[in-house]
DRENKOL-800890 format. One record per residue (C-alpha): residue number from 1; residue in one letter; x, y, z. Coordinates in nm, 3 decimals, decimal comma. Layout:
BEGIN
<rec nr="NUM" rest="A" px="X" py="Y" pz="Z"/>
...
This chain:
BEGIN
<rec nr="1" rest="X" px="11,566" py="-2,972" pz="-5,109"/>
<rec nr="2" rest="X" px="11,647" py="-2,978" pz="-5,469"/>
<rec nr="3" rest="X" px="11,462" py="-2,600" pz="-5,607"/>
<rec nr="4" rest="X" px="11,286" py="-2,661" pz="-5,921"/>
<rec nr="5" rest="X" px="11,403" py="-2,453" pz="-6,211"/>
<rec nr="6" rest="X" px="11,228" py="-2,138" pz="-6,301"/>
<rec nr="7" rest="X" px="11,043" py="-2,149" pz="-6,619"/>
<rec nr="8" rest="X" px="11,227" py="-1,850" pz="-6,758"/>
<rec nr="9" rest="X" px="11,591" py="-2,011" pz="-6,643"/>
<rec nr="10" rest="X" px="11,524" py="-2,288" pz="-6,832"/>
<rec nr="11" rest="X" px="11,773" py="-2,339" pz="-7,117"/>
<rec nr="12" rest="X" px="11,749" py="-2,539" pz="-7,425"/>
<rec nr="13" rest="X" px="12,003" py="-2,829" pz="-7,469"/>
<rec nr="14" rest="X" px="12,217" py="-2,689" pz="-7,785"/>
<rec nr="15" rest="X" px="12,221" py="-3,054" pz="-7,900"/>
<rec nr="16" rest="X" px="11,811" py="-3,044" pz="-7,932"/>
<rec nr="17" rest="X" px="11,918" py="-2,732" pz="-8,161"/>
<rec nr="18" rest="X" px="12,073" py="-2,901" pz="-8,382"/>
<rec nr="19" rest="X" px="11,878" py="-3,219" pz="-8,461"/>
<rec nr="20" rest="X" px="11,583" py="-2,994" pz="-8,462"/>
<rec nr="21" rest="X" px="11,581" py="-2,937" pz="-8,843"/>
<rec nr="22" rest="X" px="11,631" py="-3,319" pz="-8,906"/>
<rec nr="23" rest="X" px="11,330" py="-3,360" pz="-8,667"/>
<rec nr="24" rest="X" px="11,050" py="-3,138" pz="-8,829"/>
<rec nr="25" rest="X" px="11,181" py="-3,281" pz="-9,176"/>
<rec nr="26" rest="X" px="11,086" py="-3,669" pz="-9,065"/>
<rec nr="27" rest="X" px="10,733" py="-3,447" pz="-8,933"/>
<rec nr="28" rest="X" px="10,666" py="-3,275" pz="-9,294"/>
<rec nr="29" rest="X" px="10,491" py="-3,590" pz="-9,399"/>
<rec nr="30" rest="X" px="10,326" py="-3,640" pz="-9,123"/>
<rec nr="31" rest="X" px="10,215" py="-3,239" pz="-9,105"/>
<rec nr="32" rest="X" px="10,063" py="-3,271" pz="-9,463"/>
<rec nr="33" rest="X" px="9,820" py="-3,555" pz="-9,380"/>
<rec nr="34" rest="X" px="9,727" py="-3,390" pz="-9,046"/>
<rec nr="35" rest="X" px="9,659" py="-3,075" pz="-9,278"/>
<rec nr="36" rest="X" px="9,471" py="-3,269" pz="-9,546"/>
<rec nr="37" rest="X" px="9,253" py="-3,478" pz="-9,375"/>
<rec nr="38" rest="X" px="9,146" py="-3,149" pz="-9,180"/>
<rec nr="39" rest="X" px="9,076" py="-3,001" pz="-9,499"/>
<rec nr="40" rest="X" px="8,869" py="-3,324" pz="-9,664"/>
<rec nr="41" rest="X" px="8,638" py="-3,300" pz="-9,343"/>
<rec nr="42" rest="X" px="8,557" py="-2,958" pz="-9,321"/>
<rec nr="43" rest="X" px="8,511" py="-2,946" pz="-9,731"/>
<rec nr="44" rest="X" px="8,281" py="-3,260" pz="-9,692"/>
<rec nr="45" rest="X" px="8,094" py="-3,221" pz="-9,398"/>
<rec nr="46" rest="X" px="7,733" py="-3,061" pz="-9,381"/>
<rec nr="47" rest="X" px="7,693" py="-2,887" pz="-9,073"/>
<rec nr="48" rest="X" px="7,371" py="-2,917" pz="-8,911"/>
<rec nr="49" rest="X" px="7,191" py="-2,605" pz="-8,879"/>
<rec nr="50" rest="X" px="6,996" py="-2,501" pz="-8,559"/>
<rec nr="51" rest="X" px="6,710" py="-2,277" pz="-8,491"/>
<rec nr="52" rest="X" px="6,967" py="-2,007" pz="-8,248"/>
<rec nr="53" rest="X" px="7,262" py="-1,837" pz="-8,328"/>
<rec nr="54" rest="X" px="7,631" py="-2,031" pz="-8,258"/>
<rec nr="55" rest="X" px="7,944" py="-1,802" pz="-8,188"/>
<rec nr="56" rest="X" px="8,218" py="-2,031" pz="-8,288"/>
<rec nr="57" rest="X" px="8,540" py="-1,875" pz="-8,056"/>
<rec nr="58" rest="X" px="8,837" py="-2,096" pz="-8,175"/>
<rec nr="59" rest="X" px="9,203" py="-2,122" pz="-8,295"/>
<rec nr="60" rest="X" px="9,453" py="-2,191" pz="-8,562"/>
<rec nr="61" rest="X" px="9,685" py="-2,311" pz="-8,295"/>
<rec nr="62" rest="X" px="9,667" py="-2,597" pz="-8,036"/>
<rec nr="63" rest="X" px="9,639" py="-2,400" pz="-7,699"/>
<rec nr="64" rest="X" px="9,745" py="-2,146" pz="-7,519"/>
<rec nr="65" rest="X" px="9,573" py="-1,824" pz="-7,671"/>
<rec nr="66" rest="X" px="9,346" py="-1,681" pz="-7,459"/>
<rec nr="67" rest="X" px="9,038" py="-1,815" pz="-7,550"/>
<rec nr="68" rest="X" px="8,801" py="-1,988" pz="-7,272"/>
<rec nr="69" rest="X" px="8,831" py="-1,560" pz="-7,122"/>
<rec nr="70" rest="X" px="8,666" py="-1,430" pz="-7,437"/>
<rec nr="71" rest="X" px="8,422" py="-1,696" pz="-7,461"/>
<rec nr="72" rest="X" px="8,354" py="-1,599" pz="-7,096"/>
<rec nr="73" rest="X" px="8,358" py="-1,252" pz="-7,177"/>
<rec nr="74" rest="X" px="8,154" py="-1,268" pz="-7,489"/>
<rec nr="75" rest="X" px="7,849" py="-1,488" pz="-7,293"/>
<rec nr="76" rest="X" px="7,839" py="-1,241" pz="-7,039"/>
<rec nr="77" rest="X" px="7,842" py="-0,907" pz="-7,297"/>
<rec nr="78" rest="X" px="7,540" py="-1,115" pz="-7,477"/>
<rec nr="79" rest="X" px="7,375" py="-1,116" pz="-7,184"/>
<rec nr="80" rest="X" px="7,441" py="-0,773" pz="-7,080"/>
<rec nr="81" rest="X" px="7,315" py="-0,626" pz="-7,395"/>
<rec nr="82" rest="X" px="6,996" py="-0,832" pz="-7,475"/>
<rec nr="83" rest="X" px="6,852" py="-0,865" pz="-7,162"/>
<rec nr="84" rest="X" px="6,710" py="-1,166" pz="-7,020"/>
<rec nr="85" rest="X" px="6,829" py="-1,374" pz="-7,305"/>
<rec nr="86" rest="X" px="7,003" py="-1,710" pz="-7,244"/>
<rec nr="87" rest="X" px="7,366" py="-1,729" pz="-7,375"/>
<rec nr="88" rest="X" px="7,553" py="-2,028" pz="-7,267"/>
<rec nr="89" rest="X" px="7,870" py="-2,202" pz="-7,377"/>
<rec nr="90" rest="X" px="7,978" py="-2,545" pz="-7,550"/>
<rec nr="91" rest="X" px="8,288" py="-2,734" pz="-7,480"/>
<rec nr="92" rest="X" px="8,342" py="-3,083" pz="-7,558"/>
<rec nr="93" rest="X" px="8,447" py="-3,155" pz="-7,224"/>
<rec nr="94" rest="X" px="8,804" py="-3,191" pz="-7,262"/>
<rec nr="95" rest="X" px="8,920" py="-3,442" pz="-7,018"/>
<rec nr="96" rest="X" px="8,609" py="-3,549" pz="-6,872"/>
<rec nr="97" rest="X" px="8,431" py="-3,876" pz="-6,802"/>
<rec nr="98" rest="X" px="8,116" py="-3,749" pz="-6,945"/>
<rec nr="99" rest="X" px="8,036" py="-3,728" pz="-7,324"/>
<rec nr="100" rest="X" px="7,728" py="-3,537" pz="-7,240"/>
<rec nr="101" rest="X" px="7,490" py="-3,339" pz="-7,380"/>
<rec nr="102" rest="X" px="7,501" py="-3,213" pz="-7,016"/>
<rec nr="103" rest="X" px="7,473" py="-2,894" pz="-6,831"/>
<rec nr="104" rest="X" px="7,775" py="-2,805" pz="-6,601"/>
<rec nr="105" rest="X" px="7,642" py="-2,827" pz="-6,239"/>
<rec nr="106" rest="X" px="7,958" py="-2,686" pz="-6,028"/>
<rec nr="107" rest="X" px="7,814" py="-2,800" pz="-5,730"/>
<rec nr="108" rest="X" px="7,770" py="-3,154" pz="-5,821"/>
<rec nr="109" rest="X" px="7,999" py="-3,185" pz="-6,140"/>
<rec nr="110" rest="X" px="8,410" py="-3,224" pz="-6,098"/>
<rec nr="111" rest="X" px="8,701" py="-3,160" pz="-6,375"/>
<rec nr="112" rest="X" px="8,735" py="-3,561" pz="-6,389"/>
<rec nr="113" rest="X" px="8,328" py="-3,561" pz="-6,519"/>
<rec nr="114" rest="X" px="8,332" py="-3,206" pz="-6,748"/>
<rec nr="115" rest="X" px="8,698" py="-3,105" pz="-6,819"/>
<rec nr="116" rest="X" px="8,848" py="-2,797" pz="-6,637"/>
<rec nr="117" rest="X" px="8,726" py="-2,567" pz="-6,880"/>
<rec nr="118" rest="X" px="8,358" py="-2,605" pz="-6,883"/>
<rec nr="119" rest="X" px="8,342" py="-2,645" pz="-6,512"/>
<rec nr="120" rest="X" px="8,547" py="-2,319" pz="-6,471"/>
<rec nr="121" rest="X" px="8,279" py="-2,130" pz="-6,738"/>
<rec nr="122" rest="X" px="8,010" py="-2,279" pz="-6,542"/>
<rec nr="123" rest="X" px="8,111" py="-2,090" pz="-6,223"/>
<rec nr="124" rest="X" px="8,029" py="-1,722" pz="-6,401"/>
<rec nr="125" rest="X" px="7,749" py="-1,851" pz="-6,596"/>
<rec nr="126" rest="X" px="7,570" py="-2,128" pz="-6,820"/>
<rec nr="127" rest="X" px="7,783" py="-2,424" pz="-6,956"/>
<rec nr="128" rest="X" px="7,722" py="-2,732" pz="-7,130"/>
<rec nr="129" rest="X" px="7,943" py="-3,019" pz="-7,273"/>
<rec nr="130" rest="X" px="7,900" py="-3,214" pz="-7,574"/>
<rec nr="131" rest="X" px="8,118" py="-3,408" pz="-7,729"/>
<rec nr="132" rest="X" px="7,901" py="-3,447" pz="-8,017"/>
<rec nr="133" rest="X" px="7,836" py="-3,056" pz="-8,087"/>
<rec nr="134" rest="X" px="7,527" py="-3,154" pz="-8,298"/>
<rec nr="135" rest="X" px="7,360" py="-3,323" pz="-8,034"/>
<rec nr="136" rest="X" px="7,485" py="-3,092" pz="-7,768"/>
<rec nr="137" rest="X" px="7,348" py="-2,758" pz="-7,965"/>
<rec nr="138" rest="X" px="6,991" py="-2,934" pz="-7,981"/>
<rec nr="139" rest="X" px="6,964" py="-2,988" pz="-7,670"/>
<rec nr="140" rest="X" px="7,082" py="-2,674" pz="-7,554"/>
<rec nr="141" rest="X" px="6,786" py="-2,533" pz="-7,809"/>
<rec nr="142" rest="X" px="6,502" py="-2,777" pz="-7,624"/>
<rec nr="143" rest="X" px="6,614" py="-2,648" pz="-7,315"/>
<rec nr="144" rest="X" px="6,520" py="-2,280" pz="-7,408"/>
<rec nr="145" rest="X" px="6,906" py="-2,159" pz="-7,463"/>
<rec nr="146" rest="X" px="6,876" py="-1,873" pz="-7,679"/>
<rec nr="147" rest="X" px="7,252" py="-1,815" pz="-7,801"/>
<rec nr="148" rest="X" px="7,578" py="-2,065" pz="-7,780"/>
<rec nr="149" rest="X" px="7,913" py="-1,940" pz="-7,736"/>
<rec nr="150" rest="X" px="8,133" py="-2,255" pz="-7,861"/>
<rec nr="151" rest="X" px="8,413" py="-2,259" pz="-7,703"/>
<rec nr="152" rest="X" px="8,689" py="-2,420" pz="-7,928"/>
<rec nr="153" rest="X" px="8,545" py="-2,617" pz="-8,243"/>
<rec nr="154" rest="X" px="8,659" py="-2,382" pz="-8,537"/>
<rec nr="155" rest="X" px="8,786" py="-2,700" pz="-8,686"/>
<rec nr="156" rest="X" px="8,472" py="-2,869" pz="-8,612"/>
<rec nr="157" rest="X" px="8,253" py="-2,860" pz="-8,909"/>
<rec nr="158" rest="X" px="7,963" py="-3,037" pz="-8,782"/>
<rec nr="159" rest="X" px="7,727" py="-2,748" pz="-8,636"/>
<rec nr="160" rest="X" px="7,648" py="-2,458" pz="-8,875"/>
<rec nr="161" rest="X" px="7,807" py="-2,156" pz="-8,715"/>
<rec nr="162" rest="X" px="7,623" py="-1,840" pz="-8,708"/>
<rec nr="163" rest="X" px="7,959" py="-1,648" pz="-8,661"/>
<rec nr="164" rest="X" px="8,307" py="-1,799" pz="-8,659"/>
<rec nr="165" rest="X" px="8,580" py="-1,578" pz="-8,449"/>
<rec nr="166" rest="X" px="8,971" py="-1,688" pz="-8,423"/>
<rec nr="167" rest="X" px="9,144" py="-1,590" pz="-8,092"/>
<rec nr="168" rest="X" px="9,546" py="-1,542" pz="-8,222"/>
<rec nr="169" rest="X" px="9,754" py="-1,452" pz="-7,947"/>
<rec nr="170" rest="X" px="9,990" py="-1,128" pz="-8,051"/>
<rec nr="171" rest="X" px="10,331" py="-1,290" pz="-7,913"/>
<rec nr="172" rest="X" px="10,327" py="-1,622" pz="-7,989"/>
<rec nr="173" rest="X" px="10,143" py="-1,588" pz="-8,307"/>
<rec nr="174" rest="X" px="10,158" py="-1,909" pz="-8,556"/>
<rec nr="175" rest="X" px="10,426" py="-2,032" pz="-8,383"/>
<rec nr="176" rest="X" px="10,664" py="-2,203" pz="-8,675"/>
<rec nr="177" rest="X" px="10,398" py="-2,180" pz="-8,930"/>
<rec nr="178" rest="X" px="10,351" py="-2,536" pz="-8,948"/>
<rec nr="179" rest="X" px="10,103" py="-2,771" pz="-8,881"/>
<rec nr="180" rest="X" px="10,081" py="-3,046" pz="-8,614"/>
<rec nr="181" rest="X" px="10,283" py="-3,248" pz="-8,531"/>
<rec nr="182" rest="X" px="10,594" py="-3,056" pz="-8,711"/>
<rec nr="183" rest="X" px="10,474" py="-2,730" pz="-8,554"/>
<rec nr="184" rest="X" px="10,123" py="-2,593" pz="-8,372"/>
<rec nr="185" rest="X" px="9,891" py="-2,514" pz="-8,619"/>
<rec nr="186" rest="X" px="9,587" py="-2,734" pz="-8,632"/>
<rec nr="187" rest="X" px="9,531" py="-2,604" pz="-9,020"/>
<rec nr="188" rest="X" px="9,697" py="-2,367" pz="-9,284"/>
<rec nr="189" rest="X" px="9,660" py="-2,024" pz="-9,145"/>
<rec nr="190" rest="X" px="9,515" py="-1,892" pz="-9,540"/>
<rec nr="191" rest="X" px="9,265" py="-2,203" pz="-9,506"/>
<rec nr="192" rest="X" px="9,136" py="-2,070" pz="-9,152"/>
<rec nr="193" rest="X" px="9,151" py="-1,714" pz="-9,207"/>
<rec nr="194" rest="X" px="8,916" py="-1,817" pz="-9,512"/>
<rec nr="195" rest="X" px="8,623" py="-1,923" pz="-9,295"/>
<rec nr="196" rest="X" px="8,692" py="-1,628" pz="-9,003"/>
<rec nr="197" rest="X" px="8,447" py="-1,373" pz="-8,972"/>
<rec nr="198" rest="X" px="8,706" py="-1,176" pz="-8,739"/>
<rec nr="199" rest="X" px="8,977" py="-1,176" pz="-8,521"/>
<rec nr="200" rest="X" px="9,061" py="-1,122" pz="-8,154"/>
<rec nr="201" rest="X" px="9,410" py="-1,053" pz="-8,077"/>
<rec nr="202" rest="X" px="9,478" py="-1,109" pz="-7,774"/>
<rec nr="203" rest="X" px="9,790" py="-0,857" pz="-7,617"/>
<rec nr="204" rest="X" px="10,020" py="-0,589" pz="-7,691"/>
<rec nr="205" rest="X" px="10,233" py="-0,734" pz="-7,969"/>
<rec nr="206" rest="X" px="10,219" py="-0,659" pz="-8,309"/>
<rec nr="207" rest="X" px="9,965" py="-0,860" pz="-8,557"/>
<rec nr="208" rest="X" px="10,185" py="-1,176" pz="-8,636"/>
<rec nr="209" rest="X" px="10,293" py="-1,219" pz="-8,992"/>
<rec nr="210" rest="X" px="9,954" py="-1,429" pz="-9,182"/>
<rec nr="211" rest="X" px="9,681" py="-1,188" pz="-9,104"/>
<rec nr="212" rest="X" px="9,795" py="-0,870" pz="-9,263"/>
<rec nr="213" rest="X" px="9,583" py="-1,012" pz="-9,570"/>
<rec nr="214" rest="X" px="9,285" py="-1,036" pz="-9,337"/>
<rec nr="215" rest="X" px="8,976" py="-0,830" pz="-9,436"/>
<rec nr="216" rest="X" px="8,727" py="-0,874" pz="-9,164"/>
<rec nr="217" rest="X" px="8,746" py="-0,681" pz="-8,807"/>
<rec nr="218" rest="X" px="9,025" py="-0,721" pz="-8,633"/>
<rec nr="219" rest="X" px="8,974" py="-0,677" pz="-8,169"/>
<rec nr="220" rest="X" px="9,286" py="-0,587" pz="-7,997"/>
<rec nr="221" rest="X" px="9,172" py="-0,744" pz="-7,629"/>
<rec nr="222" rest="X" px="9,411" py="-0,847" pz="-7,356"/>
<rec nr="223" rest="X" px="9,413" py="-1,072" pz="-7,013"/>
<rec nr="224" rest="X" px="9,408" py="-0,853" pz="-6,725"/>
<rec nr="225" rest="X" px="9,370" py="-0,992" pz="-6,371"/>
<rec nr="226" rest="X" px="9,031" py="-0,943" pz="-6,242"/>
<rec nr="227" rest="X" px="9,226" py="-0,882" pz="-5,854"/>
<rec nr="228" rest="X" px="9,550" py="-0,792" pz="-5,746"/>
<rec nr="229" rest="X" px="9,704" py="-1,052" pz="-5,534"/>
<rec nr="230" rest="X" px="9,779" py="-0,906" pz="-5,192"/>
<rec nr="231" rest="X" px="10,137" py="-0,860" pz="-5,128"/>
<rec nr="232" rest="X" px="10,333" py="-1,118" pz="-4,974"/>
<rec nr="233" rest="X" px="10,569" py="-1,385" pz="-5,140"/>
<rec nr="234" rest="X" px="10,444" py="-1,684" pz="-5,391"/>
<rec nr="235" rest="X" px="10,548" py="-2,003" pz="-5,535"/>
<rec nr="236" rest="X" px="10,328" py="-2,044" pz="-5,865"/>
<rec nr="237" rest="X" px="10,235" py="-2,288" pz="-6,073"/>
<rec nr="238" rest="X" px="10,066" py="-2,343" pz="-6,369"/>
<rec nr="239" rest="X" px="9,910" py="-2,655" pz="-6,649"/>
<rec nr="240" rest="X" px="9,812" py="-2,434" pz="-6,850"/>
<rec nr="241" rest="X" px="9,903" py="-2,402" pz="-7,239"/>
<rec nr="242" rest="X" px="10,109" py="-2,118" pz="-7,231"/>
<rec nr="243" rest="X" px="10,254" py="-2,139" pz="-6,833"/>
<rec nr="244" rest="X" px="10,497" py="-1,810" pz="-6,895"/>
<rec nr="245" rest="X" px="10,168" py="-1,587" pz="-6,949"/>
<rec nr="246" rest="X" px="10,054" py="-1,692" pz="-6,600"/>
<rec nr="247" rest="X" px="10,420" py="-1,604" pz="-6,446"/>
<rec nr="248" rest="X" px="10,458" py="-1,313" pz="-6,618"/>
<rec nr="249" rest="X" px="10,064" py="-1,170" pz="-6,548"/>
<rec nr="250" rest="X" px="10,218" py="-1,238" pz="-6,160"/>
<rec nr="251" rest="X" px="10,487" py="-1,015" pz="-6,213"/>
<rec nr="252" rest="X" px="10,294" py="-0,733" pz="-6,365"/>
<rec nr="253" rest="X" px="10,062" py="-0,726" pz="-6,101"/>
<rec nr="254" rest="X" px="10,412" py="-0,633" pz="-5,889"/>
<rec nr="255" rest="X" px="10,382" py="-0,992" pz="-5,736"/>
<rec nr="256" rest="X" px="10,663" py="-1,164" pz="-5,947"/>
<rec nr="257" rest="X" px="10,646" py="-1,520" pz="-5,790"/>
<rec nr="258" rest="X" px="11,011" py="-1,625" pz="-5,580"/>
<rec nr="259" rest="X" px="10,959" py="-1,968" pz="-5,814"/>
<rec nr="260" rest="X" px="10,737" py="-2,111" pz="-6,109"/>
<rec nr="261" rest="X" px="10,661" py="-2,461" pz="-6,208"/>
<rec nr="262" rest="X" px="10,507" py="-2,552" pz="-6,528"/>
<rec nr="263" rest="X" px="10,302" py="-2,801" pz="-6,572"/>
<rec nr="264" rest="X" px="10,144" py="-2,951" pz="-6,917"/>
<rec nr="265" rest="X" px="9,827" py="-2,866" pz="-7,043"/>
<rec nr="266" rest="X" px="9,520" py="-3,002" pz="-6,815"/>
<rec nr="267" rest="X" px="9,739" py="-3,190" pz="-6,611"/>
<rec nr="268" rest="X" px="9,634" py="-3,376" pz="-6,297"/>
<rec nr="269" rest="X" px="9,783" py="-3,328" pz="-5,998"/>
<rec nr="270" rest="X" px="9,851" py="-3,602" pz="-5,775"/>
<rec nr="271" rest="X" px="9,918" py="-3,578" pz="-5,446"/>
<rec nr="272" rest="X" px="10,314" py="-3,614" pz="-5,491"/>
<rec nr="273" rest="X" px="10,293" py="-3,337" pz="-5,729"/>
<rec nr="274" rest="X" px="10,124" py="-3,139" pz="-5,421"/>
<rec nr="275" rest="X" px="10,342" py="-3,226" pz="-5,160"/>
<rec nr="276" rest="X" px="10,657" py="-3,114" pz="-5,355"/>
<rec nr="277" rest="X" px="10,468" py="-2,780" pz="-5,425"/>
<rec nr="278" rest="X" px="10,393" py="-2,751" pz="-5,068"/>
<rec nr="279" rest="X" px="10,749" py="-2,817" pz="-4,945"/>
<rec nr="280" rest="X" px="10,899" py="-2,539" pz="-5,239"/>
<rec nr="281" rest="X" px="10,661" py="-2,310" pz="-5,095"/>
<rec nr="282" rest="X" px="10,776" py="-2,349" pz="-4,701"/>
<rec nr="283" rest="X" px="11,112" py="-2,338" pz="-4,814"/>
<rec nr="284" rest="X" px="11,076" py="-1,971" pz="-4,966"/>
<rec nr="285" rest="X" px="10,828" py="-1,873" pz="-4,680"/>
<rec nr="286" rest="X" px="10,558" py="-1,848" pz="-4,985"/>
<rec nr="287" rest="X" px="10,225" py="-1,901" pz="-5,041"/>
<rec nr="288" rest="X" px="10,112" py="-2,120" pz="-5,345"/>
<rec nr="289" rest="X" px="9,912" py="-1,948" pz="-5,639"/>
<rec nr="290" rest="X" px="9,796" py="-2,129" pz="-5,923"/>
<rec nr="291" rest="X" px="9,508" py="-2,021" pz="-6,197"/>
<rec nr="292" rest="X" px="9,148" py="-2,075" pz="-6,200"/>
<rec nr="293" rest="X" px="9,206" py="-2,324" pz="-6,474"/>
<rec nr="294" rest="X" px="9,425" py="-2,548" pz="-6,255"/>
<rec nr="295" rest="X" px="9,230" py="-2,468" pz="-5,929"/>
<rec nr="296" rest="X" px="8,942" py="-2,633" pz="-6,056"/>
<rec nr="297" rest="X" px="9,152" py="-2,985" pz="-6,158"/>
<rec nr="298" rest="X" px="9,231" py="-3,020" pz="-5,832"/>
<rec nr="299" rest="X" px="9,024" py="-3,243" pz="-5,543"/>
<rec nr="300" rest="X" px="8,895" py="-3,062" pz="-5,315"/>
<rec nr="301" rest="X" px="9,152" py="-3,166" pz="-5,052"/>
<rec nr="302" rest="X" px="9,430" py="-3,051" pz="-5,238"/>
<rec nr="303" rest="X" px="9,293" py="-2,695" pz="-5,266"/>
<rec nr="304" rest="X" px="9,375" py="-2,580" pz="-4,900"/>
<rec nr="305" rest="X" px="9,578" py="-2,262" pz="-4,851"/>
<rec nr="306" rest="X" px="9,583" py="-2,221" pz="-5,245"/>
<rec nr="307" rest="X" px="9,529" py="-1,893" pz="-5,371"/>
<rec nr="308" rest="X" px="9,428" py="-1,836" pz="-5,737"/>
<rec nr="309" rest="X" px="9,456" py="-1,523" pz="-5,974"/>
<rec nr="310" rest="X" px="9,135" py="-1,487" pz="-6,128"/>
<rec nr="311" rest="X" px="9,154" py="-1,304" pz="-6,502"/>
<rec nr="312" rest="X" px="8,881" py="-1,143" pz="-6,726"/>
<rec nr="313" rest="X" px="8,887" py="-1,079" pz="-7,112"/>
<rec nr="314" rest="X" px="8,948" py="-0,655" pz="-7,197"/>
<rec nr="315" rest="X" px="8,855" py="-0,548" pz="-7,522"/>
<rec nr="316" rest="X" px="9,034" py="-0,211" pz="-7,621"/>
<rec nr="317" rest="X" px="8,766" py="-0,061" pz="-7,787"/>
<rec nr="318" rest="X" px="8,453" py="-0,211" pz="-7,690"/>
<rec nr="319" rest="X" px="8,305" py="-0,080" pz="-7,963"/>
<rec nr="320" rest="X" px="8,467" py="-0,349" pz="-8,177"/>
<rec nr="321" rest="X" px="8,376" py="-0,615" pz="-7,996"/>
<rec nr="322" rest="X" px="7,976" py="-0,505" pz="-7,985"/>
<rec nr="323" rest="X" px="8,001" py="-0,439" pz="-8,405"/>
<rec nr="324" rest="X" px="8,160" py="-0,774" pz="-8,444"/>
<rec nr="325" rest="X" px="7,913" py="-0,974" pz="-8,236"/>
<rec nr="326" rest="X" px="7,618" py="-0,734" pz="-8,383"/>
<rec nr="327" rest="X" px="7,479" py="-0,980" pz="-8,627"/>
<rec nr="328" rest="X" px="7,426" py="-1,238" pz="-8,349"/>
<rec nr="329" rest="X" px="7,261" py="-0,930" pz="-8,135"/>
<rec nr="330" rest="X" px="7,054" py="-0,799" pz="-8,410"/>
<rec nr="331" rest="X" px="6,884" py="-1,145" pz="-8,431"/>
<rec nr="332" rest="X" px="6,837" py="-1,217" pz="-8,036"/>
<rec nr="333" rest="X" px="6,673" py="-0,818" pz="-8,061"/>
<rec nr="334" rest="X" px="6,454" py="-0,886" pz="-8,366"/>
């Protein structure tokens, strides 16, 4: 059998190189509307203002930053700290039949009705989906939610956000510094940083060139697995937005996997996709190991004998983290 190539053994064709420049110059166009009409509907939207605080955790960037762990993280720290207050969490559903509003039911509700991210939220705590945020946050509010935790939706002016936090990965940063489709940024990162009340930054790397101007609170935080796989050998694989991170969070646990197959973001697996996984896996003597995210895209059949790494949010100083949320916890106190 043909082994698939290793993510990190996979080299770029020098001839993509070199019509890359030609390529993001036919996308500057392209990138300029993308940025403008993202600007004309944030400056000429009224957001809708609710009657609880909304914790906007988003991105400059399309993917691949961190973020559904701190908006797990952050829910569960609300709850922590305030008692027997409700915190729950917004996503539009990515990928999901259902438009909503709707609570996430993991016992009845699938990644085809809710998207893989709320359905993996609702596992450690209160989820909705909305893909209409307005009508989403209200009827999280006539349901007796105290405090949402948006997940994504910086972008999203709609709902009036109580506090607005960007979630900037420390190695990839902002990418090429261009915006979509010539490069990953879903805005300018000045215009974001503009509307920011702070910053996670999520790893070890230094702060990426854009938010050295920044003059809210910056929280270093990090994924850490929240179990070491036992030891043994592993075939991984990953549809996540940033695959590598998953690889390489393997091989700092001292479990570096004997092969790695990315997949795109959210992608479905078919049955094809896990039969060839199955076979790569017998022919190293491996187990398969894939991430929460992914675990929960696939059918319940498909999950046998499929191990996943589970992985928390760690704030460095949690100190920063409760003074940057303290606004929001002030008011749930009061």
């Amino acid at each position: 059998m043909m082994r698939s190539p290793r993510f990190w053994d996979r080299d770029v064709d020098p001839k993509s190189r070199e019509g890359a420049p030609v390529t993001r110059l036919f996308l500057t166009p392209l990138a300029a509307i993308y940025a403008a009409v993202t600007a004309r509907r944030i400056k000429n939207t009224t957001p809708a203002a609710l009657g609880i605080p909304v914790i906007c955790v988003g991105n400059l960037t399309a993917g691949g930053s961190g973020k559904s762990p701190v908006v797990a993280a952050i829910r569960e720290y609300l709850t922590r700290v305030t008692g027997d207050v409700r915190a729950a969490t917004l996503s539009r559903g990515y990928g999901g039949k259902q438009k909503g509003p709707l609570r996430v039911d993991p016992a009845v509700h699938d990644a085809s009705h809710v998207g893989d991210e709320a359905l993996m939220l609702s596992r450690s705590g209160e989820a909705w989906i909305g893909a209409d945020r307005v009508a989403a946050g209200q009827a999280m509010e006539a349901d007796g939610v105290d405090v949402i935790i948006m997940d994504d939706g910086f972008q999203n002016p709609t709902l009036a956000k109580t506090l607005s936090i960007i979630v900037v990965d420390s190695v990839a940063g902002f990418g090429n510094g261009h915006v979509i489709p010539k490069g990953p940024l879903r805005e300018p990162v000045e215009a974001g940083l503009v509307r920011a009340d702070g910053i996670i930054l999520m790893g070890d790397g230094n702060p990426p060139v854009g938010i050295d101007g920044f003059e809210g609170p910056v929280v270093r935080a990090s994924i850490q697995p929240a179990a070491t796989p036992p030891p043994g050998a592993y075939v991984a694989f990953a549809g996540i937005g940033r695959p590598e991170k998953f690889f390489d969070t393997l091989t700092a646990c001292g479990t570096p996997p004997l092969d790695a197959v990315p997949f795109g973001d959210h992608h479905t697996y078919s049955d094809g996709d896990l039969n060839y996984l199955r076979a790569l896996a017998d022919d190293h003597g491996a187990r398969l190991i894939t991430t929460e995210k992914d675990f929960v895209r696939l059918a319940p059949e498909q999950r046998e004998g499929i191990m996943t790494l589970p992985v928390t949010a760690q704030f460095e100083q949690p100190e920063d983290l409760a003074k940057l949320l303290s606004p929001v916890t002030d008011a749930l106190r009061s």
